[in-house]
C-alpha positions as CSV (number, residue, x, y, z in Angstrom):
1,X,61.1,121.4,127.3
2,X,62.7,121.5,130.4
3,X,59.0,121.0,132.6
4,X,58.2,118.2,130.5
5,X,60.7,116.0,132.7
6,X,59.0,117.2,136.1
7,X,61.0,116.2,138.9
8,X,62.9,113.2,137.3
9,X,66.6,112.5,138.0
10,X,69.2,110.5,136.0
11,X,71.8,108.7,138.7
12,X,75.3,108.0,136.9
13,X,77.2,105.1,138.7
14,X,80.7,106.2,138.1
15,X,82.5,109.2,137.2
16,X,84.4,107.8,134.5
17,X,84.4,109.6,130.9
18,X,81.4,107.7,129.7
19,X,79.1,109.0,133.0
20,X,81.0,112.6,132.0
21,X,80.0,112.2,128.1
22,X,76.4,111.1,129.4
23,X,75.7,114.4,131.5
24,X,76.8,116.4,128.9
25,X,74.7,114.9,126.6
26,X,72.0,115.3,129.0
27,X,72.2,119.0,129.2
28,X,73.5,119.7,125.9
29,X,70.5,117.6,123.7
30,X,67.6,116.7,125.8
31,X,68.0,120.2,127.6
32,X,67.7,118.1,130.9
33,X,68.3,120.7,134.4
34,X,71.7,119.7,135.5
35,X,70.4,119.7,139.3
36,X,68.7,116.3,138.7
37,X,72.0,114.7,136.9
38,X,73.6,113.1,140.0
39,X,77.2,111.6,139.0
40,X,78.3,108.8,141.9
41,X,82.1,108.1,142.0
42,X,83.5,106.2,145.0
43,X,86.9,107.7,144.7
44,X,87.7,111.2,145.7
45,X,88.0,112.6,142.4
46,X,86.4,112.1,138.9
47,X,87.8,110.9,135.7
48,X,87.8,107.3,136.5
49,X,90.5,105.2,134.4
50,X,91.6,108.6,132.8
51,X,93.6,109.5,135.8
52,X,96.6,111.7,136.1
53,X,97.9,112.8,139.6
54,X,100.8,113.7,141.7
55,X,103.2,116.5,142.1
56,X,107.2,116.9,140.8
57,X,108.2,115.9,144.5
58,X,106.1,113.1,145.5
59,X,106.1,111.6,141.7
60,X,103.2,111.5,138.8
61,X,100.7,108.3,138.4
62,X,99.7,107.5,135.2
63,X,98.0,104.1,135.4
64,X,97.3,104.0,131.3
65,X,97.4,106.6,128.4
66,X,94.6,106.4,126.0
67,X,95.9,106.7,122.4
68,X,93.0,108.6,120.2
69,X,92.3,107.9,116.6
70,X,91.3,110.9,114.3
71,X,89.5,108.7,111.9
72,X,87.5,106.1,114.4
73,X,86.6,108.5,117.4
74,X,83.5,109.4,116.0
75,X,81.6,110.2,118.8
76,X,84.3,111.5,121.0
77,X,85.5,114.0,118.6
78,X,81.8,115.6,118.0
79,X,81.4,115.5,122.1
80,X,84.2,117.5,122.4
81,X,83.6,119.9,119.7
82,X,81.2,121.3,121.8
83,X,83.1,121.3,124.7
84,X,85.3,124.5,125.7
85,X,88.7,124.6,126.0
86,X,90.1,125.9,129.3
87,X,93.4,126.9,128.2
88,X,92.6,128.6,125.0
89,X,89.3,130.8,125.3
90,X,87.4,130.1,121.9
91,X,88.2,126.9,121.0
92,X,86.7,123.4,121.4
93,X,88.9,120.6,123.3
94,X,88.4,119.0,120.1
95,X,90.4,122.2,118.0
96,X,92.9,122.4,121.0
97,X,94.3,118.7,120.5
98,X,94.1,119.0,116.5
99,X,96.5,122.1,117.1
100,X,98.2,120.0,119.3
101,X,98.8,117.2,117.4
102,X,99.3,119.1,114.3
103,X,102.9,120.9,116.2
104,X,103.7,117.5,117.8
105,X,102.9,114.7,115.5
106,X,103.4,111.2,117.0
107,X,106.5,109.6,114.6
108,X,107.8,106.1,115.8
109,X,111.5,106.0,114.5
110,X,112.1,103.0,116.5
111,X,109.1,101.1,117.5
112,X,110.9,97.8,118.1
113,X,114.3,97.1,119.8
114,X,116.2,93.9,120.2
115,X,118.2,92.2,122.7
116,X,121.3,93.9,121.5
117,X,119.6,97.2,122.2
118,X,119.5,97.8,118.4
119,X,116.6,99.2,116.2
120,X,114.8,97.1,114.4
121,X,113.7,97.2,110.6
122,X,109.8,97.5,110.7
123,X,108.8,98.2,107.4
124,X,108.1,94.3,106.9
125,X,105.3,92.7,108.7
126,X,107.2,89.4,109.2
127,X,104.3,87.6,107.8
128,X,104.3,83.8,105.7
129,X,101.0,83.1,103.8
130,X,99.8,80.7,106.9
131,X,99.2,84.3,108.5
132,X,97.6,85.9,106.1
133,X,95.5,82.9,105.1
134,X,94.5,82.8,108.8
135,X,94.4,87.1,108.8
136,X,91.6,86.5,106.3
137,X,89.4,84.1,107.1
138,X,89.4,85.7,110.8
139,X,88.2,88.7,109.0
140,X,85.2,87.3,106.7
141,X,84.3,85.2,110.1
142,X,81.1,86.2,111.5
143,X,81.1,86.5,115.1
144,X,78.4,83.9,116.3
145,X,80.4,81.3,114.8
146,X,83.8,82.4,116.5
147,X,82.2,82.1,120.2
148,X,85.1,82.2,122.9
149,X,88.0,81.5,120.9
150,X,91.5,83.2,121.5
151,X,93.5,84.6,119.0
152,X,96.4,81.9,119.7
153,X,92.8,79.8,118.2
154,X,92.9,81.0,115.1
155,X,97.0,81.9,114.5
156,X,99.9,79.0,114.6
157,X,102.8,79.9,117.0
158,X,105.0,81.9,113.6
159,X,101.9,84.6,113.9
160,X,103.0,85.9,117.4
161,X,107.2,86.2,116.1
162,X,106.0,88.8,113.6
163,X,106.7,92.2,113.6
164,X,103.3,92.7,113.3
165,X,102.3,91.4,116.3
166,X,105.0,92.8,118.2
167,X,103.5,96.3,117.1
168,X,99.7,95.7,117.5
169,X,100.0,93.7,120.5
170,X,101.7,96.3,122.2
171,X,99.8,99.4,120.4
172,X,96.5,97.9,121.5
173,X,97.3,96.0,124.7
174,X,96.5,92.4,122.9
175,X,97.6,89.0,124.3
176,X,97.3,85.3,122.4
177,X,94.8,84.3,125.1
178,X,92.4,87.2,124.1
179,X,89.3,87.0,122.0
180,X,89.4,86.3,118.5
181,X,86.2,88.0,118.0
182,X,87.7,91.5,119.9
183,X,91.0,90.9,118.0
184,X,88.7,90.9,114.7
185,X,87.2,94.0,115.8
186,X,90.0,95.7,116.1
187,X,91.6,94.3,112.5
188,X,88.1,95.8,110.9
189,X,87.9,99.2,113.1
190,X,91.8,99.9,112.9
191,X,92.6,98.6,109.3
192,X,93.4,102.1,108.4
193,X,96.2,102.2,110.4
194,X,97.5,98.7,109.6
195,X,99.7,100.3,106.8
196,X,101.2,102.9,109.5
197,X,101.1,100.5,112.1
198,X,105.3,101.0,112.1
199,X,105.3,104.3,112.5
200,X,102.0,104.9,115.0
201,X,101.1,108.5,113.0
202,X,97.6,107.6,113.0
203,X,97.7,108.1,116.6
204,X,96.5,111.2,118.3
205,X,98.1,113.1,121.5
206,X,96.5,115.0,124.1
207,X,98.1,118.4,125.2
208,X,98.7,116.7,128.6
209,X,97.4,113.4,130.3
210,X,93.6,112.5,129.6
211,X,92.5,113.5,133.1
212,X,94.2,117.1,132.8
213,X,93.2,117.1,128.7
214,X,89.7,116.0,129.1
215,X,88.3,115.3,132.2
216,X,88.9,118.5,133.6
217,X,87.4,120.3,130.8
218,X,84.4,118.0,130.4
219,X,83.6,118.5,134.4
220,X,84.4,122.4,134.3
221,X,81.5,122.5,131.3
222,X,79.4,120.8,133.8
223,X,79.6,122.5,136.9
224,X,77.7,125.8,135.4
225,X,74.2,123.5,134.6
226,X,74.8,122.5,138.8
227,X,75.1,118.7,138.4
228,X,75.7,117.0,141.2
229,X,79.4,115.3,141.5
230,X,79.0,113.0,144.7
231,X,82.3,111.9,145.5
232,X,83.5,108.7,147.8
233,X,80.2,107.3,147.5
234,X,79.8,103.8,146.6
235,X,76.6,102.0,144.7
236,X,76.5,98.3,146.1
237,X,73.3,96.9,144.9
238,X,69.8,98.0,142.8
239,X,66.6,96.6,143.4
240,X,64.1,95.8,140.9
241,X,60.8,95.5,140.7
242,X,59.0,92.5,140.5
243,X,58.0,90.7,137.5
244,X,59.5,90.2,134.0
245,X,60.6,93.6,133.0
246,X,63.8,95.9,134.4
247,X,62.4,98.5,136.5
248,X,65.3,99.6,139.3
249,X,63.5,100.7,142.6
250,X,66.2,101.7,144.6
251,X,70.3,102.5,145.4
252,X,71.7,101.0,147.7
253,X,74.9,103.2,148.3
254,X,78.0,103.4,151.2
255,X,78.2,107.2,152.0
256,X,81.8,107.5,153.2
257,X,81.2,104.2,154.8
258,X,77.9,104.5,156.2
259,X,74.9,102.3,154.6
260,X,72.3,104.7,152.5
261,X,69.0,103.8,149.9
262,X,68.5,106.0,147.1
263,X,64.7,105.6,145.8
264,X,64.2,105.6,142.9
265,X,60.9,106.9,141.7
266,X,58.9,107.0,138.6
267,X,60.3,108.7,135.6
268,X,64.0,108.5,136.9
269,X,66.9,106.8,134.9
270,X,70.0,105.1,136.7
271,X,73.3,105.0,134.0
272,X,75.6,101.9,135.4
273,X,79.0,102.0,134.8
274,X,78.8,98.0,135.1
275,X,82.7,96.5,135.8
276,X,86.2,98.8,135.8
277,X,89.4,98.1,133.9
278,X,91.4,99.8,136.5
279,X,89.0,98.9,139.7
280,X,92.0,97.0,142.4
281,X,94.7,98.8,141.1
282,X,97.7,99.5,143.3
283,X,101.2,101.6,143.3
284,X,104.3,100.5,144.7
285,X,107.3,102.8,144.8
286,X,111.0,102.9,144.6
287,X,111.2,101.0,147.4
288,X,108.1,98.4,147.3
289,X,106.9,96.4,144.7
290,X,102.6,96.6,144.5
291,X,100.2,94.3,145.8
292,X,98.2,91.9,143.3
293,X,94.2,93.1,145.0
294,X,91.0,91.3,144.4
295,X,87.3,92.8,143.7
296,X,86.0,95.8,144.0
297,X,82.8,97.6,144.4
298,X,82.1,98.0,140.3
299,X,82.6,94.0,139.9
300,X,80.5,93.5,142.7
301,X,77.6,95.5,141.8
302,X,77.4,93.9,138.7
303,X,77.6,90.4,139.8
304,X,75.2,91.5,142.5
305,X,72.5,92.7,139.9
306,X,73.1,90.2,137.4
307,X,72.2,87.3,139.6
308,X,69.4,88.9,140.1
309,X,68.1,89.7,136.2
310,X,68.6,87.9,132.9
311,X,70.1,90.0,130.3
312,X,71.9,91.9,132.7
313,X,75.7,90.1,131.3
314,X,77.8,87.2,132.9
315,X,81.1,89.7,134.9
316,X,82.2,86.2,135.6
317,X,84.2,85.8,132.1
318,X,85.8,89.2,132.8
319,X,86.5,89.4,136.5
320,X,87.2,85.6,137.4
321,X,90.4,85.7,135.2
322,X,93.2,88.0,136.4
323,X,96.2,86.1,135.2
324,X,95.1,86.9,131.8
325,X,93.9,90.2,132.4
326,X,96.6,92.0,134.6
327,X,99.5,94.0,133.5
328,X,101.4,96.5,134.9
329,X,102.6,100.2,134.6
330,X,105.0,102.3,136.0
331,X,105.2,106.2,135.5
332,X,108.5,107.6,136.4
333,X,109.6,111.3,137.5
334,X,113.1,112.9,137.0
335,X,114.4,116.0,138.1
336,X,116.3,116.5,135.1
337,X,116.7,115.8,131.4
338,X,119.4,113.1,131.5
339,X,117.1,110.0,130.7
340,X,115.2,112.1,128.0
341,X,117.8,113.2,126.0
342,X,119.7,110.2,125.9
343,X,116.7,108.2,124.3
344,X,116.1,111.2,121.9
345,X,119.7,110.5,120.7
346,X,119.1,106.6,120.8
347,X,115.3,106.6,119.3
348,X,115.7,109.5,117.0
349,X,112.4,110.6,117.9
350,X,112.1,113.7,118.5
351,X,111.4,114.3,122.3
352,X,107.8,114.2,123.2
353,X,106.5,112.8,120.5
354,X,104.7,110.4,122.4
355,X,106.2,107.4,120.3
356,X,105.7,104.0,121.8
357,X,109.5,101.8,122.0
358,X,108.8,97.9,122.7
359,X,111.5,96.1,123.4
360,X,110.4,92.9,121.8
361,X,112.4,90.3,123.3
362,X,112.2,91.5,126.8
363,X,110.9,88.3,129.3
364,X,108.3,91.0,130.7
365,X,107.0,92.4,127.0
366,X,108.1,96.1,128.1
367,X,107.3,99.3,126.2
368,X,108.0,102.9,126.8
369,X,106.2,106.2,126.1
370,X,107.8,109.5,126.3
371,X,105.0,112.0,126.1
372,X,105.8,115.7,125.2
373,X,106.6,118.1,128.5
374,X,105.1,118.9,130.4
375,X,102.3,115.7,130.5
376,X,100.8,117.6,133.7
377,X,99.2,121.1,134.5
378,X,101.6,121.5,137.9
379,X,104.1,120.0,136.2
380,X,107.6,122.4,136.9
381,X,110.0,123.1,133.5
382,X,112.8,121.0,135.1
383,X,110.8,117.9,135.7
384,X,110.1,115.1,133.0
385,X,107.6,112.2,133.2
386,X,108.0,109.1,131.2
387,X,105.1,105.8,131.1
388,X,105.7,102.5,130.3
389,X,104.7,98.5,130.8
390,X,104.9,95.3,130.8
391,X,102.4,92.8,129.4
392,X,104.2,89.9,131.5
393,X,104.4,90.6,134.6
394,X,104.8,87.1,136.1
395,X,108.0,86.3,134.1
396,X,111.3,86.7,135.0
397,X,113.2,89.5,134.3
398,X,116.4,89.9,131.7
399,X,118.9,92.1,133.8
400,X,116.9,91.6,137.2
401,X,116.2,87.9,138.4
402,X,112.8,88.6,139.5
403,X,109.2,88.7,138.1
404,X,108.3,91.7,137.4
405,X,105.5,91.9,139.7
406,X,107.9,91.4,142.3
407,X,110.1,94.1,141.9
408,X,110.4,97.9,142.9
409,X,110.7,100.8,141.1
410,X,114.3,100.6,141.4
411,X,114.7,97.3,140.1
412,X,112.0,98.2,137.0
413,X,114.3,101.3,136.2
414,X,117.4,98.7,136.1
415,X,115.9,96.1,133.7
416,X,115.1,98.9,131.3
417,X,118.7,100.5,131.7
418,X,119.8,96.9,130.5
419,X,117.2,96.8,127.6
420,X,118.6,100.0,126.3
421,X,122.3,99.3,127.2
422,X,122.6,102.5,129.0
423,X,124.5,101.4,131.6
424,X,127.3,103.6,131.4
425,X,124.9,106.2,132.3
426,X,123.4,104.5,135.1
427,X,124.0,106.4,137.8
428,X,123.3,109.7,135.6
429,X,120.3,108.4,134.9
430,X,119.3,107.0,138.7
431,X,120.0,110.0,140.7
432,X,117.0,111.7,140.1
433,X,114.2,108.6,139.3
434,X,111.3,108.0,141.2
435,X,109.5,105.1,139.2
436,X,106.0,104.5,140.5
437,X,104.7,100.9,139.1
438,X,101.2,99.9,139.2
439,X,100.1,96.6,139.7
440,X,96.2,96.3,137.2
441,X,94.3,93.1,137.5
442,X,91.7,93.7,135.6
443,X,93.4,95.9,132.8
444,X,92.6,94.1,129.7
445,X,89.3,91.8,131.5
446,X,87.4,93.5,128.0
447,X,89.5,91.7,125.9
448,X,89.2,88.3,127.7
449,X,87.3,85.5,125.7
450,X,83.6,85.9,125.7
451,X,80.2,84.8,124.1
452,X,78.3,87.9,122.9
453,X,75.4,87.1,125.7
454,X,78.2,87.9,128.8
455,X,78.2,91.7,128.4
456,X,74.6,93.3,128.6
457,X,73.7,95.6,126.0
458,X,73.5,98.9,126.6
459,X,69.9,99.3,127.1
460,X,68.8,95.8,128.0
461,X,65.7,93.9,126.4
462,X,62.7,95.0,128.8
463,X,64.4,98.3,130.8
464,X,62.6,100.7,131.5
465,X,65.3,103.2,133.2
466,X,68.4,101.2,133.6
467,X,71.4,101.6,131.3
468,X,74.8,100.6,131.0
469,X,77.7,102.5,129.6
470,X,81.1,100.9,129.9
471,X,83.8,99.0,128.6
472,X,81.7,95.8,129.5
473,X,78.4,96.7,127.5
474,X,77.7,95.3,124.0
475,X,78.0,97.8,121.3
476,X,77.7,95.8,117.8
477,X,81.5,96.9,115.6
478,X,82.6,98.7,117.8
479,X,86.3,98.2,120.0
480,X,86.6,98.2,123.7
481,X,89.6,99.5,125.5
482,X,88.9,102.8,123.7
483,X,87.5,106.6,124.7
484,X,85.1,106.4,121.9
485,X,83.6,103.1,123.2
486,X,82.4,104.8,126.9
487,X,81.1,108.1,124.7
488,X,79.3,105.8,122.4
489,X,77.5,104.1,125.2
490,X,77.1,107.0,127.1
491,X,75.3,108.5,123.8
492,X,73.3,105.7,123.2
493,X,72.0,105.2,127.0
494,X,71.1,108.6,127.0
495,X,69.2,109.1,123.4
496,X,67.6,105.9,124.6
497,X,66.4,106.6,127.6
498,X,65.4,110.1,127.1
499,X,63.0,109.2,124.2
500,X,65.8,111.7,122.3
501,X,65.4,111.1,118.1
502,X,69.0,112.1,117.5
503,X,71.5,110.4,115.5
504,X,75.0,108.8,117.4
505,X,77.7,109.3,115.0
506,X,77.8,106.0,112.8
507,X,81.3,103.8,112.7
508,X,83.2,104.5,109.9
509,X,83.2,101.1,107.2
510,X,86.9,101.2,106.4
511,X,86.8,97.5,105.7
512,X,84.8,98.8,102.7
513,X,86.9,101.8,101.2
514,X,88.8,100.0,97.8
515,X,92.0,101.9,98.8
516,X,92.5,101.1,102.5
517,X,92.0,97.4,101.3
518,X,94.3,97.6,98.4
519,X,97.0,99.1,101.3
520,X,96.2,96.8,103.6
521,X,96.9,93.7,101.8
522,X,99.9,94.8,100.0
523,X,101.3,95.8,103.5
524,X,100.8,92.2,104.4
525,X,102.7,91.4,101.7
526,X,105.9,93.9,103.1
């Protein structure tokens, strides 16, 4: 099979999961040589958004943590089935976080705290029957007929007081100026966890952070077929070929800096990954607050093409909005266990369980992760690493008088000392911290109000070896923001492209099972 595809070669743009997923799919079900799968990255290191770095010294980065689904990761799971785990010889990545997760199930004991640094009751969603009125006829909405609205459209201002939306805005990263449409997405794809939605059990952990969990195994599968991983090398345009059809012709790259053309011939396939949640990030540190940057290269190139093709998306709905699309993270390192088991105590959540705690009236929207230990590979027994956010980072703090954006670590550490009332353990608890934040821009740009025309499917109308697999392609059902959505594009680019008749892994119709629905609505009724 393998001389049928001659000399061709398949360029990835991006060394994200999806362009990962894609060469694996390459080798693994079109039997396609690995030496003619070329994976471009412009950083010095793979893994794209599903990063994980830094030492116990110097501090860890997370910018995000991806929470899995076991129910609506279709794709995902069967990818990683196949995949081998490096840790435990004989098992699949996929069997290695089912073990995983099985010891260490994620249990949210206190998913919301007030002002007084209290628990919350969950169980009740908080809703009247304005909300679920609303709930329902978002649901039995089709899309064409919702165009750009935002959620705060379609809900009155009592909708974003529940505790409802306390938890899924927070689970799922949402805000009231978002889309409707990827709100209702989310409603229909997720509505098996609505029920558990309090407790977050439905959510699946990794072993360690995504990059260490399944980056590293997904490129370690790789490097035996010899794909090419070409690191700080940057794609800034395509050319086409004339005429009505998409046909790219050439590459046009920065090698370290230095101005390159990649042709591309006859028979070869070029996989964008077209725009990049986490593209202008930046770190401050204990002492420095992070800088707000503009555009990069993945934005560019796909406002560069675009203007150049129809049906090639609008980026301009996504990237020309950063107030509502920016948030910001901070990972923080101790040297000790102080800070982790004084929220053990205060949570009763078991350490490590990777339970999210809001803290719903805080001015900057903050939550907390504590994953379980260690979260890295080179991680040492004494050191802990804690995650959290805020989806407000213009406001004002609570306990420090500053906008979040503005502050340092430090002053991040102090405003969620006051949210928890720790104070008396303050200085315990500061000795050791070194909180990282990290300023996002673009962060939630996929959820940002859109017509269905602005993202590009993932195989345009009329290409004949262009594809695009990222959180910015159209996939009809399915939920950006997630793992599954890059591995779903990546398999559908791929199968596409290739000529491959294999199936993708359908999404599951839980909208459709009698008993989810029966749950779901007498949850709303809690």
């Amino acid at each position: 099979m393998k001389k049928e595809y001659g000399n061709s070669q398949v360029y990835f743009v991006g060394g994200g999961i999806a362009s990962l997923a894609g060469a694996a799919y390459l080798v693994r079900d079109c039997d396609f040589p690995g030496q003619n799968i070329h994976i471009i990255e412009e950083m010095k290191i793979l893994g794209g958004s599903n990063d994980g770095a830094g030492s116990g010294e110097q501090g860890y980065v997370i910018r995000g943590g991806r929470m899995l689904n076991d129910e609506a990761y279709e794709n995902l799971w069967e990818l990683l089935s196949t995949i081998p785990s490096i840790d435990h010889p004989g098992q699949s990545v996929r069997e290695e976080i089912t073990a995983f997760d099985d010891a260490n199930p994620t249990h949210a004991n206190a998913r919301l705290i007030n002002k007084n640094g209290e628990v919350e009751d969950v169980l009740s969603m908080g809703f009247d029957m304005a909300d679920r009125l609303a709930m329902g006829k978002l649901i039995i909405t089709p899309e064409d007929k919702m165009g750009k609205a935002r959620i705060n459209d379609w809900f009155a201002p009592h909708f974003f007081q529940t505790n409802f939306w306390y938890m899924w805005a927070t689970t799922f990263a949402f805000q009231p100026w978002h889309s409707a449409v990827e709100f209702k997405r989310y409603m229909l794809r997720f509505i098996h966890e609505f029920p558990r939605i309090q407790t977050l059990e439905g959510v699946t952990r990794t072993p360690y952070n995504q990059y260490d969990s399944i980056i590293l195994p997904l490129h370690k599968y790789l490097e035996p077929f010899g794909v090419d991983f070409t690191l700080k090398c940057t794609v800034t345009d395509l050319d086409f070929k004339d005429g009505d059809g998409i046909t790219v012709t050439k590459m046009h790259v920065l090698r370290q800096g230095v101005p390159d053309v990649i042709e591309i011939a006859e028979g070869d396939r070029v996989i964008v990954t077209n725009g990049s949640m986490t593209e202008g990030s930046s770190l401050g540190s204990m002492t420095t607050a992070p800088r707000l940057n503009g555009k990069g290269s993945s934005w560019k190139l796909w406002e560069n093409i675009a203007a150049k093709k129809p049906g090639l998306g609008n980026p301009s709905s996504f990237d020309d909005h950063v107030d509502g699309s920016k948030w910001e993270s901070f990972t923080v390192t101790f040297q000790d266990s102080a800070f982790f088991d004084l929220m053990e105590k205060f949570t009763r959540n078991r350490a490590g369980t990777g339970a999210l705690v809001t803290f719903k009236d805080s001015s900057w929207f903050m939550s907390v992760v504590l994953a379980f230990q260690p979260h890295f590979r080179n991680q040492p027994e004494h050191v802990k690493v804690f995650w959290g956010y805020g989806l407000y980072p213009d406001k004002v703090g609570d306990f420090v008088k500053k906008r979040m954006c503005d502050c340092t670590g430090e002053e991040i550490m102090q405003e969620l000392i006051g949210h928890l009332h720790f104070e008396a353990h303050k200085e315990e608890i500061m000795a050791t911290a070194n909180c990282i934040p990290c300023m996002m821009p673009y962060i939630t740009a996929q959820f940002m109000p859109r017509l269905n025309s602005d993202r590009p499917k993932v195989v345009p109308e009329g290409s004949t070896n262009l594809a695009f697999i990222s959180q910015f392609c159209e996939i009809p059902d399915d939920v950006v923001f997630t793992e599954e959505y890059s591995v779903r594009a990546a398999r559908i680019a791929v199968y596409t492209l290739m000529g491959v008749n294999r199936p993708v892994e359908p999404i599951k119709q839980y909208q459709y099972d009698v008993r989810t629905l029966f749950s779901s609505f007498v949850t709303s009724f809690r």
